[in-house]
N, C-alpha and C positions, 0 to 999 in steps of 0.2 A: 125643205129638201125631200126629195122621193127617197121611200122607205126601200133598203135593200132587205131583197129575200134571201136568207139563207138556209140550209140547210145543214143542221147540225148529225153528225152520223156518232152515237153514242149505244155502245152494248150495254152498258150498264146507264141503267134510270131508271127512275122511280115506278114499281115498288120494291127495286133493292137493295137491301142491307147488308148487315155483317162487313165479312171481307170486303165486298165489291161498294161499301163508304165513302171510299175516298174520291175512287172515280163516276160515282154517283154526286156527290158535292161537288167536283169541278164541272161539268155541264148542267148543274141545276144554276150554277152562280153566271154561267155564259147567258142563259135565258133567263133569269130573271132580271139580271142588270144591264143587258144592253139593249141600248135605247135605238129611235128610230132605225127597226127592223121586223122585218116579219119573217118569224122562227115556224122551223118545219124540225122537227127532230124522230129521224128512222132510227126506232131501237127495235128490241126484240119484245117478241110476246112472253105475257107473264109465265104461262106455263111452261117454255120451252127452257126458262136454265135450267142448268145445272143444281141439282140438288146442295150441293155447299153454300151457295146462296140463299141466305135469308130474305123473303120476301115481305117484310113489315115496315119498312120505311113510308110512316103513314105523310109526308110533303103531299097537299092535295093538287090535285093536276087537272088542270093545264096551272102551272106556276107563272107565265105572264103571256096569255092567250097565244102559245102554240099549236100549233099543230102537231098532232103525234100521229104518225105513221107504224103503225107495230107489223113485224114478220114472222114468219114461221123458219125453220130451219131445214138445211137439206143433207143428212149425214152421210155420205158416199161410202165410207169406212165401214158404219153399221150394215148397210146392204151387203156388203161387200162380205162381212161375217157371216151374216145368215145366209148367204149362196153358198159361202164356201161348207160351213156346219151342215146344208141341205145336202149338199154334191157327195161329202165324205161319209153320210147316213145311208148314199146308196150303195157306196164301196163295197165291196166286203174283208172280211177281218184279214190284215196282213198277214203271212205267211210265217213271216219271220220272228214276229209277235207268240209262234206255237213252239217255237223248238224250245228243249231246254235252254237254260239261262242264255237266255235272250237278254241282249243288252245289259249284261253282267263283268261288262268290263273289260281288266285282262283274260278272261278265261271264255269270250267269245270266239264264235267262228271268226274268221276272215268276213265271210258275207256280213257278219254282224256289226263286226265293225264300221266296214262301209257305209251300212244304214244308216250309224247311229252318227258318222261324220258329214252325210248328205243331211242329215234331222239338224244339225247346230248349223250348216248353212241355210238351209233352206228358212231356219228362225231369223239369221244372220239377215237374209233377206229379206224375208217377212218385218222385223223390226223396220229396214231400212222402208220399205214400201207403207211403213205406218207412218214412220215420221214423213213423208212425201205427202200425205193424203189427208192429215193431221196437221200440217203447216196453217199458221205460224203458231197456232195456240189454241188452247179449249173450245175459241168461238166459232175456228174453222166453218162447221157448218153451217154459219151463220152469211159467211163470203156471197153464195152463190145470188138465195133468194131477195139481202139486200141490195145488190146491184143490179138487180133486175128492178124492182121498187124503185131503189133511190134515182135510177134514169126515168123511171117512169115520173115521178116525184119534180125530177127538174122540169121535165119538157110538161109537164100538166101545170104544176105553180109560176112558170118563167123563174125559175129561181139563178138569182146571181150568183154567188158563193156556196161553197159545200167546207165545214167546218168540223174535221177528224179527230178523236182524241184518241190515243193510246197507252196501257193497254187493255184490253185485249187489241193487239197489232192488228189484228184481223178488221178490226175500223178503217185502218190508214189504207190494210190492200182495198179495200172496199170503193173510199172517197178515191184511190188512186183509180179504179177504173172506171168511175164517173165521171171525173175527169177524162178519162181519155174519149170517152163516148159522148161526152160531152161538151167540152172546150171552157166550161166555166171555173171561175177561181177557187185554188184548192190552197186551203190553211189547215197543216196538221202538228198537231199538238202532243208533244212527247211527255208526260208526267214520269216514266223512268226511260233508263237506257233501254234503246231495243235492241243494240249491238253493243255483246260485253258487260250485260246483266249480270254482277256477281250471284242473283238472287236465283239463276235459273239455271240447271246441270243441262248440256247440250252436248250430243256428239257435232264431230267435223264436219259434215255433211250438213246439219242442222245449222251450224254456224256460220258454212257456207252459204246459205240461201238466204238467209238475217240480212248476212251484207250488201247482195245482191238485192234481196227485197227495198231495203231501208235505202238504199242507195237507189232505183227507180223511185222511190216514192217520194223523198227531199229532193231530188231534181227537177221532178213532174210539179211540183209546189209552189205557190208563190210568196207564199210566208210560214216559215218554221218559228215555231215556238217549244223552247224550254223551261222545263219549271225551276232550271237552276241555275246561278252562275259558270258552279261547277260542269255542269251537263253541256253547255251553251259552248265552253270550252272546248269542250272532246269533241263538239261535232263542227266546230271549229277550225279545229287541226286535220280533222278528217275527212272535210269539203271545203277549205278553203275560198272556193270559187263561189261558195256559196253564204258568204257570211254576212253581206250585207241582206240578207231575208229571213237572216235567225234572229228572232228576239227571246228575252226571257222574261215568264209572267209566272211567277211565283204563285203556289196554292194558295196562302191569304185564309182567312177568316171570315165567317160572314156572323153579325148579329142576330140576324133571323135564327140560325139556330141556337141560338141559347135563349131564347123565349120561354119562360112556362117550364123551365130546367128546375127539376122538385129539392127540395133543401135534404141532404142526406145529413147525418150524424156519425160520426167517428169520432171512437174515446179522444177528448182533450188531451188525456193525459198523455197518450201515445204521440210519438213524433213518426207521420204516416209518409211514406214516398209511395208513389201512386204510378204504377204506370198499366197505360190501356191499348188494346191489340194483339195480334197473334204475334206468339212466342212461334219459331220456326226456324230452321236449317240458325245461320248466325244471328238471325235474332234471337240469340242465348240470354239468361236473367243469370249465367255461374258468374260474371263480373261481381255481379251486387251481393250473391250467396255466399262469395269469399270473403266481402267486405264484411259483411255480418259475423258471418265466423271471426273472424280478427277480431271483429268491435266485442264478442262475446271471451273470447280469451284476455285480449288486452284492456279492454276497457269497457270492465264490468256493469260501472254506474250509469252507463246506457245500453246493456243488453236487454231488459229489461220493455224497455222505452222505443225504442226505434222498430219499426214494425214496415217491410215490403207486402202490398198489394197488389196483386195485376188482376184485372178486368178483361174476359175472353177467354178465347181458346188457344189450347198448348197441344204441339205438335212436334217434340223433341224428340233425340235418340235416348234420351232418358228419363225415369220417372222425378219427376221436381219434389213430388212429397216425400216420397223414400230419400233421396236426397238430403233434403230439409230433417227429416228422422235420423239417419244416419249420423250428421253431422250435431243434431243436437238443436236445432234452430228454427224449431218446427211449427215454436208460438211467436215466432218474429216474421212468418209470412204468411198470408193472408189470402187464397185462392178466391176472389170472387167468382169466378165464371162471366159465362155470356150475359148479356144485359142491354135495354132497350139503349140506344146513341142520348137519348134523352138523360135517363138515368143515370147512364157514363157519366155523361158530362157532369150533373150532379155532385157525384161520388168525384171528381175531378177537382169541383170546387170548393171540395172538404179537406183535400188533401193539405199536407206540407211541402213536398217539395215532388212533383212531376217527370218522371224518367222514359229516358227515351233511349233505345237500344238500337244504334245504327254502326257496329263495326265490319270492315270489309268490304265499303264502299267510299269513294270520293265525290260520288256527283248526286249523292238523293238523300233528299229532304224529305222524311215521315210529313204529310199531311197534318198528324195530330201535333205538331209544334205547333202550328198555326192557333191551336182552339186553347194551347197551353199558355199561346202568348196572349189571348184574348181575356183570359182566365188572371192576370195579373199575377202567376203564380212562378217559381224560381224554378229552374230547366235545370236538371241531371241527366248529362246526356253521357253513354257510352258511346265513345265513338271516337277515331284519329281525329287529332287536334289540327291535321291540314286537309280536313274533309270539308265538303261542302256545307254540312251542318256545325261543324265546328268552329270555321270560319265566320259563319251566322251571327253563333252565341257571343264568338269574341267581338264581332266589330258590334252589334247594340247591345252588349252585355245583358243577354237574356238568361243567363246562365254557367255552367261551368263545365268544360268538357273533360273527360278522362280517359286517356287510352286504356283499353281492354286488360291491360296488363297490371292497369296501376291501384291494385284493391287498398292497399294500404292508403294512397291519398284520397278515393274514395271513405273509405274507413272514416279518416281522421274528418273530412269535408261533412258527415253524418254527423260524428259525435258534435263537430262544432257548432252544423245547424239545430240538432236537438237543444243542445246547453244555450245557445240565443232566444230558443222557444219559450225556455225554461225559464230565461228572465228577459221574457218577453220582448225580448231585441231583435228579433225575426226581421231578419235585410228583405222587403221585398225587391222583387226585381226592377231592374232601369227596363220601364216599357217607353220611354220618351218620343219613341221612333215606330210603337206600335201601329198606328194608322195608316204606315205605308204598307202593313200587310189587310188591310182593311179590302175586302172582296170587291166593294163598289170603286176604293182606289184601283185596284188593280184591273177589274174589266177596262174602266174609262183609259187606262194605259194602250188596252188593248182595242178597244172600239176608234183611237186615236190612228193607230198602224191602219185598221183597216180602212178608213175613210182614204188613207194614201194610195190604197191600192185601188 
């Protein structure tokens, strides 16, 4: 059978890390595992991220003889700053700026007033003309120069298919107007909500453009993909017309990386819970800090014993160690910081029991379940017991879910696992059914849809 060409359109690939992990792992597992095809993947050039981006994901490339297409960016916003910084350098100094108390409040002029009410619209609109210019997300300026590329990309390779992943959304508008210039099959791939992200603060206007965007772009599509049941649901209800061309392919696990995973060491005698990734907005770790507190009031003979670790970076409205000092519980938690995906994993496979902080949402599945479930290790998940991850753990009982509220059954769910450690009774988990999240099961699900198309 003739190999189809596609064209995979991914911001984040290899070489990077950190945060941008997860969606780096789902387009390296699309080109490594699917078979008769020939892969063209337009990402961006190394030096144009973003600095929060770590750049050391050493995966050596090409990972199954692609093509990589790299771009530059085109920032319309940043011009757009240095004109205005240039234009106002030739001004000269406001007027209003010299009188006494200037913009002093009540005790302004009238004139002054004015000013300073024109100054909060004129931001008023200025924000507004940001988020306009700044749609949908970070990668924005990344819009322009890949769809100039990726049509050039089609009409040079003959490429059949263009294969979108999100987010950054800024792929989906991308693949959506290659498509239009193009007429070739467009498959895009949702790994979270694009519309009704709890994870993302949006004004009206911003939320307005989401549904309009997302809504041209699963129309214009010939196959939608979610990574969730949950997810699969809600856009479900919200395109009906369009449900026979949603499918769901779950993140999954891949072997390859736990290859050459270095053996870390954690006191035996410690009962270790282990969880890895950024702490941020409701990815909160106070569920777990209350429970400690409790276990060390009430139930002494594992205060001692029971020790939280997290791996990464923290970016809360509050300080986690003063915290931890405060409450007294300062040697039962364990900062490791950042650390190679290698190493993680590692320190993963040392652990006791692996936690996963997902409250606030119903439809998204953490990535890192998948490397937990491969890990053969028991899932403490924070998170509503009718969420999409919670529903997970109950139907393959990978686990045990807890709502945000419930420190005390947390609590006791610790002491009990420590005291099983302790006489060596430690339940590992039912993986029975792990293999369906197996990376090469999963692509083949997918590589199945696409032969239909």
């Amino acid at each position: 059978m003739k190999e189809k060409k596609i064209l995979f359109i991914a911001y984040l690939y290899p070489p990077v890390a950190g945060v941008g992990l997860p969606g780096v792992q789902r387009m390296v597992r699309f080109v490594r595992y699917l078979n008769q095809t020939e892969k063209y993947v337009l990402t961006l050039r190394s030096d144009q991220y973003p600095e929060y981006f770590s750049l050391d994901n050493k995966t050596p490339l090409p990972i199954n003889r692609e093509t990589i297409i790299r771009t530059g960016s085109a920032d319309i916003f940043k011009v757009l700053l240095k004109a205005k910084n240039f234009f106002r350098s030739l001004l000269k100094k406001d007027k209003v700026s010299d009188l006494p108390n200037a913009g002093s409040g009540a005790d302004a002029l009238p004139d002054e007033k004015s000013h300073t009410v024109q100054k909060s619209r004129f931001t008023r609109i200025k924000d507004i003309v940001s988020d306009i210019l700044t749609f949908p997300d970070y990668a924005y300026s990344w819009i322009v120069p890949a769809v100039y590329e990726g049509v050039k990309a089609v009409r040079t390779y003959e490429i059949d298919m263009i294969v979108a992943t999100g987010m950054p959304w800024s792929s989906l508008i991308i693949a959506y107007f290659i498509k239009l210039f193009t007429g070739k099959k467009l498959i895009v791939d949702f790994r979270d909500p694009w519309v009704g992200n709890p994870y993302l603060e949006k004004n009206r206007g911003r939320k307005f453009l989401e549904k309009i965007f997302e809504s041209l772009v699963v129309h214009k599509a010939d196959l939608i993909i979610a990574n969730t049941d949950s997810l699969k649901e809600q856009m479900d209800a919200r395109y009906p017309e369009l449900k026979a061309r949603i499918m769901v392919l779950p993140n999954g696990y891949d072997a390859e990386d736990f290859k050459d995973i270095p053996e870390i060491r954690l006191p035996q005698e410690k009962f270790v819970i282990s969880h890895a990734g950024f702490l941020y907005l409701k990815r909160d770790p106070v569920a777990l800090l209350k429970a400690i507190e409790i276990i060390k009031e009430k139930y002494p003979k594992f205060s001692s014993v029971i020790q939280f670790h997290h791996i990464g970076n923290i970016n809360l409205d509050y300080d986690v160690e003063k915290y931890c000092r405060k409450k007294g519980i300062e040697e039962n938690v364990i900062l490791a910081g950042q650390m190679s995906h290698k190493k993680c994993l590692g320190y993963l496979a040392a652990s006791d029991v692996l936690l996963i902080i997902q409250p606030g949402t119903r439809s998204q599945i953490p990535s890192k379940l998948y490397e937990y479930i491969y890990l053969d290790k028991p899932v403490l998940a924070v998170t509503e017991k009718d969420s999409a991850l919670g529903r997970l753990l109950a139907t393959y009982r990978f686990g045990e879910a807890f709502e945000p509220d419930e420190h005390e059954q947390i609590a006791a769910f610790l002491c009990k696992s420590a005291d099983n450690k302790r006489k060596k009774e430690m339940t590992q988990a039912s993986y029975s059914h792990k293999e369906k999240f197996d990376a090469r099961h999963v692509i083949a699900e997918f590589e199945a849809r696409l032969n239909r198309l």
